[in-house]
C-alpha positions in Angstrom: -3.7 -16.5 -40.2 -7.0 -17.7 -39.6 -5.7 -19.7 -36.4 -4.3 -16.3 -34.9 -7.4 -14.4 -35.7 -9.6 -17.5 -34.3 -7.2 -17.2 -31.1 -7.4 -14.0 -30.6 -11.1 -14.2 -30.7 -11.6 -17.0 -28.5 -9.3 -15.2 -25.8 -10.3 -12.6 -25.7 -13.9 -13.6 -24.7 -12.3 -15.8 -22.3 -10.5 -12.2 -20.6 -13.3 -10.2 -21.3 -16.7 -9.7 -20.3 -17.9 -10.0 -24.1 -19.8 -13.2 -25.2 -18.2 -15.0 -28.2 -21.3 -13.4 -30.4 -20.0 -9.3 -28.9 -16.2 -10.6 -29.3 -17.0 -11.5 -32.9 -18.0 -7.7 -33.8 -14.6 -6.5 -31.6 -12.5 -8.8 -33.1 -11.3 -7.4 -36.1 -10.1 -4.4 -33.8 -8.5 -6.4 -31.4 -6.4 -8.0 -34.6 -5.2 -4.3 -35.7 -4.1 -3.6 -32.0 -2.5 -6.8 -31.4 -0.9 -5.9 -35.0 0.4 -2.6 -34.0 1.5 -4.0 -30.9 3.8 -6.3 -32.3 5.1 -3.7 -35.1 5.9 -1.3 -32.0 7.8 -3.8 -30.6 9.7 -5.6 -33.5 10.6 -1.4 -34.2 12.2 -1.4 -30.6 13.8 -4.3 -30.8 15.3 -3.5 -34.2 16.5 0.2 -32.7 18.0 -1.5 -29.2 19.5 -4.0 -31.6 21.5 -1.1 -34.1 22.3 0.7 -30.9 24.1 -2.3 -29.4 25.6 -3.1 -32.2 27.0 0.6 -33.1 27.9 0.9 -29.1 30.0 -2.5 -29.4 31.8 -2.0 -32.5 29.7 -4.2 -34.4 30.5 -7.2 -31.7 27.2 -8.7 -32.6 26.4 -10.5 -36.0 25.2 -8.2 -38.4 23.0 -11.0 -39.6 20.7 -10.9 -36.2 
């Protein structure tokens, strides 16, 4: 956990204009939207995935 927080600082100075001091104070909210970002896409992936699978008569494993 640290290692994603520590990456997600450190790149986010390297894409921004922020110094690694300013991307320290905008770090934490850069963790909540990289957070909800990957929630919102695991959800679509998981509704695509049950749509497929009702669509196909359950032709994919149930397990994936």
């Amino acid at each position: 956990m640290i290692g994603v927080v520590l990456a997600i600082w450190l790149v986010g100075a390297a894409v921004t204009k922020y110094s690694l001091g300013e991307m320290a104070f905008y770090t934490p909210i850069a963790v909540l939207v990289v957070g909800a970002t990957l929630a919102l896409v695991l959800l679509w992936v998981k509704i695509v995935l049950d749509s497929l699978r009702r669509r196909s008569g359950s032709r994919l494993p149930k397990g994936e």
